[in-house]
N, CA, C and O atoms as a MOPAC input file, in Angstrom:
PM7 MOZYME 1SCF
protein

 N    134.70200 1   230.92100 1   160.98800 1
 C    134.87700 1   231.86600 1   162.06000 1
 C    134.15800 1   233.16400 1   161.71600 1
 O    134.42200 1   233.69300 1   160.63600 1
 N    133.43600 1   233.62300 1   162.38600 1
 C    132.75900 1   235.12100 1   162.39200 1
 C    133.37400 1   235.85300 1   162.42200 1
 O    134.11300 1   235.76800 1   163.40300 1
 N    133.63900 1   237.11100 1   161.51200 1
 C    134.05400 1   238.57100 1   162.00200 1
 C    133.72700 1   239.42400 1   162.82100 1
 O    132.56400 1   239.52800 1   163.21100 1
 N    134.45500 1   239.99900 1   163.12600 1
 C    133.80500 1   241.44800 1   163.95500 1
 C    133.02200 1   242.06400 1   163.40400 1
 O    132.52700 1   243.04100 1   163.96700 1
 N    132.80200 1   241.85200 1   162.65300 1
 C    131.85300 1   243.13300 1   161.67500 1
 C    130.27600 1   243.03900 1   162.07800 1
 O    130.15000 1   241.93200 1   162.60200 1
 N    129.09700 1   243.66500 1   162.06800 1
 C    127.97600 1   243.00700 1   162.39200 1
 C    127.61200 1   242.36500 1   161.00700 1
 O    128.00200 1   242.52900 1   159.85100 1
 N    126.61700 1   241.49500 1   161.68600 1
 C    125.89200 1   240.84500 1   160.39500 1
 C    125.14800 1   241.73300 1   159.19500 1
 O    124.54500 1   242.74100 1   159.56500 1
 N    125.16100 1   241.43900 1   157.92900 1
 C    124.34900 1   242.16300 1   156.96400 1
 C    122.82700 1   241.74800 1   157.15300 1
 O    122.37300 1   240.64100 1   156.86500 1
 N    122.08400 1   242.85900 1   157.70300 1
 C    120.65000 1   242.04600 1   157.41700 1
 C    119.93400 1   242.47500 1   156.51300 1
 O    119.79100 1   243.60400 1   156.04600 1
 N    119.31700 1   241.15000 1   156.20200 1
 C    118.40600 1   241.38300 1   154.70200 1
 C    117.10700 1   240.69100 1   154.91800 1
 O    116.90100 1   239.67000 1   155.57500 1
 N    116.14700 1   241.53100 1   154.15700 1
 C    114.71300 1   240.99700 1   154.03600 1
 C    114.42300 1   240.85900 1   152.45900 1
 O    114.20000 1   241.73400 1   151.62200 1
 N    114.50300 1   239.42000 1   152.33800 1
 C    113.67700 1   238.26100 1   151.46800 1
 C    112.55300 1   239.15000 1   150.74100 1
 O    111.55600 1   239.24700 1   151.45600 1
 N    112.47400 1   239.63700 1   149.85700 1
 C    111.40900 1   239.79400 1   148.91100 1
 C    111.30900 1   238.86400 1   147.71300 1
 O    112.29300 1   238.72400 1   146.98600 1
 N    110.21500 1   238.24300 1   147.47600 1
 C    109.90300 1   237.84800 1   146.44600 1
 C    108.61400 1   236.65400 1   146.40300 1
 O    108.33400 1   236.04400 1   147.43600 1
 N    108.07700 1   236.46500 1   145.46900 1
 C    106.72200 1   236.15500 1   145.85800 1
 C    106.46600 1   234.78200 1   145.74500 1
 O    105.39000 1   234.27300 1   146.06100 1
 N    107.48100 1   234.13900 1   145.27900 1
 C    107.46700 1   232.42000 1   145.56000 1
 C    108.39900 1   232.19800 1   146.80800 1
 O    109.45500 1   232.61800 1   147.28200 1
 N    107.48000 1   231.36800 1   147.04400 1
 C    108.11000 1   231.26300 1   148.57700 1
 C    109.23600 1   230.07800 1   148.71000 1
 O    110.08300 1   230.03500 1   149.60200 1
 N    109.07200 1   229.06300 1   147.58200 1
 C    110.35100 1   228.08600 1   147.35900 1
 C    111.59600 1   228.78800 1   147.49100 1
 O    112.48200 1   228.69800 1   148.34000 1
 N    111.45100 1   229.64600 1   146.27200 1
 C    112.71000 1   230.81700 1   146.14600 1
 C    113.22100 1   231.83400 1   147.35700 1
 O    114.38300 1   232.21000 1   147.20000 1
 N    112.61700 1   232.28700 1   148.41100 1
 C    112.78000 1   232.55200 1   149.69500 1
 C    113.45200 1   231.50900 1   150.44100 1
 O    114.62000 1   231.46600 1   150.82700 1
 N    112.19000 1   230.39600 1   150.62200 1
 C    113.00000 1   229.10100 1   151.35500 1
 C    114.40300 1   229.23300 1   150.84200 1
 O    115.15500 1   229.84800 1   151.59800 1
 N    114.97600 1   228.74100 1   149.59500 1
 C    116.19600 1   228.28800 1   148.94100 1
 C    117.26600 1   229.61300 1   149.76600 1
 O    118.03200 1   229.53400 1   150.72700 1
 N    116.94500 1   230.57100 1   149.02900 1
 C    117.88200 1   231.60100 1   149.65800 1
 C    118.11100 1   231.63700 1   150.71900 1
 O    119.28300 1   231.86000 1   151.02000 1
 N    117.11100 1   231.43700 1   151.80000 1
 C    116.95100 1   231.77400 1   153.07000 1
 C    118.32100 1   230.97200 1   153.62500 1
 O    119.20200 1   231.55800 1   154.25300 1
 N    118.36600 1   229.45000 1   153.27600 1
 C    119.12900 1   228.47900 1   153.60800 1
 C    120.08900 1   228.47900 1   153.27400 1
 O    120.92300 1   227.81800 1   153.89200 1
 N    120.50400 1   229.31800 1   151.97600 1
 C    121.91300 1   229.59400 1   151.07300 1
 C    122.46900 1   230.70400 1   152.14800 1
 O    123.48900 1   230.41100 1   152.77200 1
 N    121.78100 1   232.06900 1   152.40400 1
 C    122.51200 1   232.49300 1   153.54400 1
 C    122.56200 1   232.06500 1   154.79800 1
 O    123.12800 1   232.82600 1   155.58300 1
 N    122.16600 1   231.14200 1   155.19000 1
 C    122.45000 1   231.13300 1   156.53900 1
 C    123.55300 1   230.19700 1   156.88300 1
 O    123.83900 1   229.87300 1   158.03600 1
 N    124.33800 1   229.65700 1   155.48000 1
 C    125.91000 1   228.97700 1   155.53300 1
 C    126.94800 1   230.32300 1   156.06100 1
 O    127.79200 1   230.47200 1   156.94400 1
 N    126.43700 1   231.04900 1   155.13700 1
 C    127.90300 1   231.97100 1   155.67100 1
 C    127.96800 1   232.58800 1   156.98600 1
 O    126.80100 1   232.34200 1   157.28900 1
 N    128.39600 1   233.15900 1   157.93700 1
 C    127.58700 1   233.40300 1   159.09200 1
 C    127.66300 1   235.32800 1   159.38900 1
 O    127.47400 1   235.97300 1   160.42100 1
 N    128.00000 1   235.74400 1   158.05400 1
 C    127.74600 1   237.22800 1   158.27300 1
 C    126.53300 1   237.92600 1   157.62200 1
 O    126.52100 1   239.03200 1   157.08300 1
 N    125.66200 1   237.18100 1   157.75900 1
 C    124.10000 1   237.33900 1   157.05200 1
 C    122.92000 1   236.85400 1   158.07100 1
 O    122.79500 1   235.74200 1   158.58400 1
 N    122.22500 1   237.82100 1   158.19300 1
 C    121.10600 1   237.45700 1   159.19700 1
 C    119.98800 1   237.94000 1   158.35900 1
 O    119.84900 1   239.11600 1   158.02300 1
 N    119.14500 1   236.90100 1   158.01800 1
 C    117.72900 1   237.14500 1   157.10400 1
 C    116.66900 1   237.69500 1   158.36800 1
 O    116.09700 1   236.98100 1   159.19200 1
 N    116.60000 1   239.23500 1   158.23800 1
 C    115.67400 1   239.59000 1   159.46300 1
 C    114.19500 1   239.78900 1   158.71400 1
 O    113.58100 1   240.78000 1   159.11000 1
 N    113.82700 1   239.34100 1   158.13900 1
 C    112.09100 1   239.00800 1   157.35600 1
 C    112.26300 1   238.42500 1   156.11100 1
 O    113.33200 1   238.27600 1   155.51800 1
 N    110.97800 1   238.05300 1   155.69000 1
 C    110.56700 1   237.40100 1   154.61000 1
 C    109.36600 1   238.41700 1   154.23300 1
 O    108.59200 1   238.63200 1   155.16600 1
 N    109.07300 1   239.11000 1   152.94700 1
 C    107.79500 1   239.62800 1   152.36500 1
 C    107.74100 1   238.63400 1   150.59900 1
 O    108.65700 1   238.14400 1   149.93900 1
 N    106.52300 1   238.67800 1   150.40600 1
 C    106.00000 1   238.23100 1   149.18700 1
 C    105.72000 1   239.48400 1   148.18400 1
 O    105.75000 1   239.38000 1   146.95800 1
 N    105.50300 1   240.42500 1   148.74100 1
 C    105.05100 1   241.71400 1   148.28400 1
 C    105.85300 1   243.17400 1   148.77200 1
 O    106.40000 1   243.31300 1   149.86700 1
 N    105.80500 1   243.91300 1   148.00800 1
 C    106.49900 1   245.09000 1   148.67500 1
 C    105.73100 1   245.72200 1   149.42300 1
 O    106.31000 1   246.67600 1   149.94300 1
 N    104.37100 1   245.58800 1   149.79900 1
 C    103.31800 1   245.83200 1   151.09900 1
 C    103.93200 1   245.33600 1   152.17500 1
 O    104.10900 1   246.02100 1   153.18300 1
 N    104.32500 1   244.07300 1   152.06600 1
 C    104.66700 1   243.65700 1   153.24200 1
 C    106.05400 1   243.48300 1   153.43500 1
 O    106.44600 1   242.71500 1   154.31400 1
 N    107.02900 1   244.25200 1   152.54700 1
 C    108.43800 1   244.08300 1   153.09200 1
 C    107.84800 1   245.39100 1   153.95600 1
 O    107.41900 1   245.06900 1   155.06400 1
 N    107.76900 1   246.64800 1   153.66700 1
 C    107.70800 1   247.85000 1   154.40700 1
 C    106.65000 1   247.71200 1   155.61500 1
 O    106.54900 1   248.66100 1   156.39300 1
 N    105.87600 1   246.58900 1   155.79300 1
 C    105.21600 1   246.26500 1   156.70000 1
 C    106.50100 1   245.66700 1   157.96600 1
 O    106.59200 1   246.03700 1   159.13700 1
 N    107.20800 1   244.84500 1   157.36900 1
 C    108.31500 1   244.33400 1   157.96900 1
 C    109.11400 1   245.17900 1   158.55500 1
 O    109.48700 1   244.96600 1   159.70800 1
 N    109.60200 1   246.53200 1   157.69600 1
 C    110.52000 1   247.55800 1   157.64100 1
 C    109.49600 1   248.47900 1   158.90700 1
 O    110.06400 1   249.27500 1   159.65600 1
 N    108.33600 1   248.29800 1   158.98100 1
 C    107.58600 1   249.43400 1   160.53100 1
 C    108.25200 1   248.04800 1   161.20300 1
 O    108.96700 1   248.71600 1   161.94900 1
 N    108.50000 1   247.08700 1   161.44900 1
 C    108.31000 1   246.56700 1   162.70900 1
 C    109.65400 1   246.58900 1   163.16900 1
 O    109.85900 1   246.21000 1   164.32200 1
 N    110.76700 1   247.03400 1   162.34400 1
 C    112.25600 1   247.14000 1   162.81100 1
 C    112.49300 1   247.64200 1   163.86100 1
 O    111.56700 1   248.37900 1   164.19800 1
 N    113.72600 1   247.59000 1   164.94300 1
 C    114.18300 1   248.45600 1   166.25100 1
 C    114.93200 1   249.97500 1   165.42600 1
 O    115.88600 1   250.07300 1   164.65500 1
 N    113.96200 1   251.04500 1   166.03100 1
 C    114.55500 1   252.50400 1   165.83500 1
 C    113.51600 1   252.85700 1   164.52000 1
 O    113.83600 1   253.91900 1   163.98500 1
 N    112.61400 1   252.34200 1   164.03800 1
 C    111.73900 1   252.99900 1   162.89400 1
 C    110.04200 1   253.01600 1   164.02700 1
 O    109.44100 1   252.01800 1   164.42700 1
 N    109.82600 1   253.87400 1   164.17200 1
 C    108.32200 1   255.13600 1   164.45000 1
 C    107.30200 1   255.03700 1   163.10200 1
 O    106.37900 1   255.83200 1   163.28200 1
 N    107.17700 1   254.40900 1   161.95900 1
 C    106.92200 1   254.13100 1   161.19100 1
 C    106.85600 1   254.17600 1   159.42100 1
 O    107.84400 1   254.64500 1   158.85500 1
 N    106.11100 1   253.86400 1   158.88100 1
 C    106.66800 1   253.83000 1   157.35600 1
 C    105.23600 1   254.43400 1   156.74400 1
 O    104.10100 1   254.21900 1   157.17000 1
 N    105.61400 1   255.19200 1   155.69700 1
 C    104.45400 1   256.47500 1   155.32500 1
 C    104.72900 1   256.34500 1   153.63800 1
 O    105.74800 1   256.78100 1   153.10200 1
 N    103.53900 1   255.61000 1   152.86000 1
 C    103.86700 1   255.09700 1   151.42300 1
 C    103.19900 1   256.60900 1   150.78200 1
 O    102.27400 1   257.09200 1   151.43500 1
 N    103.65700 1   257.35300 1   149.51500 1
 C    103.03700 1   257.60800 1   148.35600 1
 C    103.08300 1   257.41800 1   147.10300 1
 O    104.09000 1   256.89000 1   146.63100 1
 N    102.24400 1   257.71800 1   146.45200 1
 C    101.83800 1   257.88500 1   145.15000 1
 C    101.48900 1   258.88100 1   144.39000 1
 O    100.27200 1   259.05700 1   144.32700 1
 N    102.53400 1   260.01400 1   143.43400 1
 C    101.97400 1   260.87300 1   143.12600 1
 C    101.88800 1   260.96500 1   141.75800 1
 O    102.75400 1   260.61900 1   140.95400 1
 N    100.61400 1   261.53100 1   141.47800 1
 C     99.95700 1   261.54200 1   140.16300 1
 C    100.23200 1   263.25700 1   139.76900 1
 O     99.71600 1   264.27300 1   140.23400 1
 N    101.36500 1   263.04200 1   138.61700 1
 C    101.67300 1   264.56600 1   138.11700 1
 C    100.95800 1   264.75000 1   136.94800 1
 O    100.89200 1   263.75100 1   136.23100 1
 N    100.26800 1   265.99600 1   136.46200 1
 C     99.60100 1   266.55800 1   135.73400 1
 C    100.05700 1   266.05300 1   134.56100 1
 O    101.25500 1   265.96300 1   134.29000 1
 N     98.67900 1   265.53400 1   133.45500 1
 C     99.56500 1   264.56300 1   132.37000 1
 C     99.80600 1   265.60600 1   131.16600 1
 O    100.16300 1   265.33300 1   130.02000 1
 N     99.63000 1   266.37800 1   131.50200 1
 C     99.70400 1   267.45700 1   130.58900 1
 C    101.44900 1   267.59200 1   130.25800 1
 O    102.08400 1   268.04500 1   129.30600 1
 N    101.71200 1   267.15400 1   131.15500 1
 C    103.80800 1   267.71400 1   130.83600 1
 C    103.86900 1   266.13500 1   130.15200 1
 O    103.31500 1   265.08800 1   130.48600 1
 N    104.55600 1   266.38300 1   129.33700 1
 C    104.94200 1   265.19700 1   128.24900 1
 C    106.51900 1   264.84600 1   128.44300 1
 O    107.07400 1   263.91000 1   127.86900 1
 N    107.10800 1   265.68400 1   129.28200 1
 C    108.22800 1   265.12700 1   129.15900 1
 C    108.91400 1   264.40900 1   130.45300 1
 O    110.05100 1   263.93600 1   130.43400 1
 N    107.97600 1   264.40400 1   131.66400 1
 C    108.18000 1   263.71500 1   132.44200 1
 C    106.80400 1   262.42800 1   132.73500 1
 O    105.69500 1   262.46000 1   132.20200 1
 N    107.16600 1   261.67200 1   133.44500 1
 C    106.38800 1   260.20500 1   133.79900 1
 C    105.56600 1   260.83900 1   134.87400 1
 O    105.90500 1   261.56500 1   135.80800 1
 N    103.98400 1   260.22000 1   134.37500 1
 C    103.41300 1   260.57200 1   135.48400 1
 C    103.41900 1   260.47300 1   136.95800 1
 O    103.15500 1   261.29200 1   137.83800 1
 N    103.82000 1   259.15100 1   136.97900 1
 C    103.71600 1   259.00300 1   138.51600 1
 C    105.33200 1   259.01900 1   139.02100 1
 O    106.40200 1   259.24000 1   138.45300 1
 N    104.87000 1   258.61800 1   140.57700 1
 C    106.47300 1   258.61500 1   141.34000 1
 C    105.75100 1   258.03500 1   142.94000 1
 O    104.89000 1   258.52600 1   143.67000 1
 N    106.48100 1   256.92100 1   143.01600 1
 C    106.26200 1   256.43100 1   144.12300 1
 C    107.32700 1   256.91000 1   145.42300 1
 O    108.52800 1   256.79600 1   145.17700 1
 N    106.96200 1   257.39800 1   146.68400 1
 C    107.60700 1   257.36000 1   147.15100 1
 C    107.39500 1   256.90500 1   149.26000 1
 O    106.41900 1   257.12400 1   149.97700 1
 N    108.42500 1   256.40600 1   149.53600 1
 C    107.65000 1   255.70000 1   151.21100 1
 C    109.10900 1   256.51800 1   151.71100 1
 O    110.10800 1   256.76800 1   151.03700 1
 N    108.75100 1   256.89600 1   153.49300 1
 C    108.93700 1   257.95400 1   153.69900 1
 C    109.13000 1   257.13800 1   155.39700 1
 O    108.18300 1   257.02800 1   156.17600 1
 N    110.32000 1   256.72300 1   155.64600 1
 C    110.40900 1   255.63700 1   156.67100 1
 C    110.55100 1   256.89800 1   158.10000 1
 O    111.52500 1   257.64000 1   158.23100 1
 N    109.31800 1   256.87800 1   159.05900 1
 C    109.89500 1   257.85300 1   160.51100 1
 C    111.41400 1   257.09200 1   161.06700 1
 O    111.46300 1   255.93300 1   160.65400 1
 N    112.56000 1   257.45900 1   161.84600 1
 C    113.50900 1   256.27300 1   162.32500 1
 C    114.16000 1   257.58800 1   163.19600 1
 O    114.13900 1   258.81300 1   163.30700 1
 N    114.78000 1   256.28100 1   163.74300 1
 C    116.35100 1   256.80200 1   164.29700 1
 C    117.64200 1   256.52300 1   163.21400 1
 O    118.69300 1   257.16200 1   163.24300 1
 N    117.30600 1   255.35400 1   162.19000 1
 C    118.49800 1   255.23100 1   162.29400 1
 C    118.94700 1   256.02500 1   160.40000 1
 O    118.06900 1   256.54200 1   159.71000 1
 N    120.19400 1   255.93300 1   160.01800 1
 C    120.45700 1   256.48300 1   158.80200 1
 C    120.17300 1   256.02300 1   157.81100 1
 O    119.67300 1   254.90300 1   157.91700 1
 N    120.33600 1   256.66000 1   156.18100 1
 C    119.35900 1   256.10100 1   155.36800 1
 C    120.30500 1   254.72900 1   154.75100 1
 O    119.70500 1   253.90100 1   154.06500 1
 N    121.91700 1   254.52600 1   155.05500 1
 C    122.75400 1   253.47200 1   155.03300 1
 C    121.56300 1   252.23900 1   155.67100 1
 O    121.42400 1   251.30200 1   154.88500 1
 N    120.95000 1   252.16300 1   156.60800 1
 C    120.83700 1   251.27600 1   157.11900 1
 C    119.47500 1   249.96500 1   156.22200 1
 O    119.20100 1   248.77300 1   156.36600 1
 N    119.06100 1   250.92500 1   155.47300 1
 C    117.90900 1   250.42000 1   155.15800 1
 C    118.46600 1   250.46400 1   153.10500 1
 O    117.71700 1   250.11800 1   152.19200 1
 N    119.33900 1   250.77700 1   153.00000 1
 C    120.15100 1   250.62200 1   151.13600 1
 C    120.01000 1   248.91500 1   151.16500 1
 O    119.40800 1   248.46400 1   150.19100 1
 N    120.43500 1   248.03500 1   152.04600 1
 C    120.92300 1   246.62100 1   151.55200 1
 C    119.05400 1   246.38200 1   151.74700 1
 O    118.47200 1   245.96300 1   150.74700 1
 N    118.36000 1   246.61100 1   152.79700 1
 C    117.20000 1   245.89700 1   152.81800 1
 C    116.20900 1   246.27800 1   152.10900 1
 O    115.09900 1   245.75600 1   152.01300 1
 N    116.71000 1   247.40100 1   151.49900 1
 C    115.21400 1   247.63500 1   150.42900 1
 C    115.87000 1   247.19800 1   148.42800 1
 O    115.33300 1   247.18900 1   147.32000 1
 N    117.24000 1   246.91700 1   148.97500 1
 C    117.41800 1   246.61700 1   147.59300 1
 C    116.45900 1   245.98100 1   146.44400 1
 O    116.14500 1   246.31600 1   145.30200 1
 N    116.18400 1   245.02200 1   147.21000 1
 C    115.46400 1   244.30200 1   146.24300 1
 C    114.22300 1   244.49900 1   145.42300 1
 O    113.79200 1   243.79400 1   144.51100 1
 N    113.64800 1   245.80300 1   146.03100 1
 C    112.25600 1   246.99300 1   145.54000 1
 C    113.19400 1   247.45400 1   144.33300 1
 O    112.40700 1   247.38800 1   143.38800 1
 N    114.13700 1   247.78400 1   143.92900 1
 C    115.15800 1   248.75900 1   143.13400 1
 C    114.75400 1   250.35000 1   143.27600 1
 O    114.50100 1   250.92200 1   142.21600 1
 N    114.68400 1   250.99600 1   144.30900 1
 C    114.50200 1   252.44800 1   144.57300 1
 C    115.96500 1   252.82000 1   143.64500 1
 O    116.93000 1   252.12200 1   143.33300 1
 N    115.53300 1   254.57600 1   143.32400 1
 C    115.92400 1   255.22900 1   142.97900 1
 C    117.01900 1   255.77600 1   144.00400 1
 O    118.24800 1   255.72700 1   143.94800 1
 N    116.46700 1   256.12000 1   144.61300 1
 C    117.28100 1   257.00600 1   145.91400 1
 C    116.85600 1   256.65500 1   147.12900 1
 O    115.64900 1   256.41800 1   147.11900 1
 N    117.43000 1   256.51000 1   148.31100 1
 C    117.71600 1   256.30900 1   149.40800 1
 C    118.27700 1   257.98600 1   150.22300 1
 O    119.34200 1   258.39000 1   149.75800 1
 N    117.83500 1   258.62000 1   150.99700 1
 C    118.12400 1   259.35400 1   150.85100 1
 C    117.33100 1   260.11900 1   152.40100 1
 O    116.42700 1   259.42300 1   152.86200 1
 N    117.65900 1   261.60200 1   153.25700 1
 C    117.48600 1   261.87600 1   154.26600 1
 C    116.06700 1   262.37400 1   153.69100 1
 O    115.85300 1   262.26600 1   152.48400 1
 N    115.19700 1   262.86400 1   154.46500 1
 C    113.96300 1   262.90000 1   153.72800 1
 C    113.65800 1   265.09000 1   154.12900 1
 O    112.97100 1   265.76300 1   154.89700 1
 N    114.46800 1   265.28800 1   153.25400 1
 C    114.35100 1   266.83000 1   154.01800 1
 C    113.62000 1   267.82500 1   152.96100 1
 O    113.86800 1   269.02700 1   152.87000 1
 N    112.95200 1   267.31800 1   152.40600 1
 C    111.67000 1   268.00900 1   151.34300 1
 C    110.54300 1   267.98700 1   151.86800 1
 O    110.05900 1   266.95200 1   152.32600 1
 N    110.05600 1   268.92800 1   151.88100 1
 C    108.75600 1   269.45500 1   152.90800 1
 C    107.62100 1   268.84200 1   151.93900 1
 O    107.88500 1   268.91700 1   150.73900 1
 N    106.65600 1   268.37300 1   152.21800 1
 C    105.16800 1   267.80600 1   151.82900 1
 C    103.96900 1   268.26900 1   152.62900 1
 O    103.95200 1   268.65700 1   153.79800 1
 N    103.15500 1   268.17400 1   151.93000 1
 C    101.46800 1   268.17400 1   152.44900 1
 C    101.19900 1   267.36500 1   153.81500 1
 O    101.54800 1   266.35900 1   153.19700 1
 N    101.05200 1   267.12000 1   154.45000 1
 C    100.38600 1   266.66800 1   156.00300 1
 C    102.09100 1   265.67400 1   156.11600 1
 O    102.28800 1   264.46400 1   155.99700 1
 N    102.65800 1   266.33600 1   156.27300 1
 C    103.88900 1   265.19500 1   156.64000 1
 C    103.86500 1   264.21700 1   158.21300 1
 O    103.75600 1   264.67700 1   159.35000 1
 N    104.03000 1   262.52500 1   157.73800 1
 C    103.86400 1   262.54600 1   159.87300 1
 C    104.39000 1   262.39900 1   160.44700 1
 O    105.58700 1   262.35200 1   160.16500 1
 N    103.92400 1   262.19400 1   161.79500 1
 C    104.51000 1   263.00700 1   163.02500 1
 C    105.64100 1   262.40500 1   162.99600 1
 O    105.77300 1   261.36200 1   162.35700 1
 N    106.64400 1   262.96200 1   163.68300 1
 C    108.58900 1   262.72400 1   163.96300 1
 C    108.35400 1   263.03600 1   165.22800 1
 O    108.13400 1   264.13800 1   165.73100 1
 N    108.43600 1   261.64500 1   165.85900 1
 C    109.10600 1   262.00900 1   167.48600 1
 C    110.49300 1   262.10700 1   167.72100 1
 O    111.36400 1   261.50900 1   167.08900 1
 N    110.71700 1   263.16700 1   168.99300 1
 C    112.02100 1   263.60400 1   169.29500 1
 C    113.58600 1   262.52100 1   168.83100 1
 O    113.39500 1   261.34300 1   169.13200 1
 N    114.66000 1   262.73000 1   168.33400 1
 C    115.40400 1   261.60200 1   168.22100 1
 C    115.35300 1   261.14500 1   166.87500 1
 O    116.29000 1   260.44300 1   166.49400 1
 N    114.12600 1   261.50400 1   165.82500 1
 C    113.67400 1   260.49900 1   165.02800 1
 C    113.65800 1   261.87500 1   163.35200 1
 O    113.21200 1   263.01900 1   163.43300 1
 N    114.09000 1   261.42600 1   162.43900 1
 C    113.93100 1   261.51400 1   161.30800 1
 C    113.38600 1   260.83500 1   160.16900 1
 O    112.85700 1   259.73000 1   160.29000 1
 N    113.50900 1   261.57300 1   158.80500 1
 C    112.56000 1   261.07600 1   157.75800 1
 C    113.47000 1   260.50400 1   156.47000 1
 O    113.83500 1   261.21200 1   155.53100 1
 N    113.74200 1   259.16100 1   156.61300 1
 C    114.31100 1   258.58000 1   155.16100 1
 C    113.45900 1   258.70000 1   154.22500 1
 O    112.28600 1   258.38000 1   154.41600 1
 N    113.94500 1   259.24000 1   152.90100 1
 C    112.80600 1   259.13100 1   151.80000 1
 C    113.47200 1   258.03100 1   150.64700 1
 O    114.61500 1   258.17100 1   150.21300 1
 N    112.68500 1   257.07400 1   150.29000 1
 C    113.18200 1   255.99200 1   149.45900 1
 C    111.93300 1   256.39900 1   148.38300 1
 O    110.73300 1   256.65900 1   148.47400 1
 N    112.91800 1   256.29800 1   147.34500 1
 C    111.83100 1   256.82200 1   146.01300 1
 C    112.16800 1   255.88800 1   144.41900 1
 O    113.26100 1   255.54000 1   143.97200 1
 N    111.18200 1   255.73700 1   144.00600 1
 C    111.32500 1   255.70600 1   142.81400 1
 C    110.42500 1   256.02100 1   141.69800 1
 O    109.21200 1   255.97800 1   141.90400 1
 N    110.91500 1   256.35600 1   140.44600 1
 C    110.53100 1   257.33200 1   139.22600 1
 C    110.64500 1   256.17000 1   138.12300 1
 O    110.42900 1   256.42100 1   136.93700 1

């Protein structure tokens, strides 16, 4: 019997596709799991993640910090989802990347893009 609850949806990362298949079929016994994509790559989960209802799109970086400081890591990846919806919504589907933070995206940057009316900036990062 189904709950009231909505379904958990999750997108399949991983780059053998047996191992997708398998899972895919392992959730779809229980019936509070809806596999809403499959990616091989984390290019194309966040490719997946623009094509969601309520995301305006997905904005990747890469920043290269001066190697001169020794006590932090140079780089830091971070993708920068446009949406409607909160940054809850996208914690279970990006799990499988292992971000750092999930988080409202309210740190100002260099050419930031465009936010249509309604719509905010999740920042998913990792260090």
């Amino acid at each position: 019997m189904r709950s009231e609850a909505p379904a958990v949806k999750i997108l399949l990362v991983d780059d053998h596709v047996l191992f997708r298949v398998g899972t895919r079929h392992a959730l779809a016994i229980p019936p509070d799991f809806e596999v809403i994509a499959e990616a091989s790559t984390a290019r194309d989960a966040f490719r997946a993640i623009e094509c969601m209802d309520g995301v305006a799109g997905v904005h990747l970086a890469i920043n290269e910090i001066d190697e001169t400081y020794d006590s932090i890591w140079p780089f830091s990846d971070t993708a920068y989802i446009v949406t409607r919806l909160g940054p809850e919504s996208f914690a279970a589907i990006v799990a499988p990347l292992q971000p750092d933070t999930i988080e409202l995206g309210t740190e100002p940057f260099a050419n930031p893009p465009p936010i249509p009316a309604a719509h905010h900036l999740i920042r998913i990062w990792w260090d």
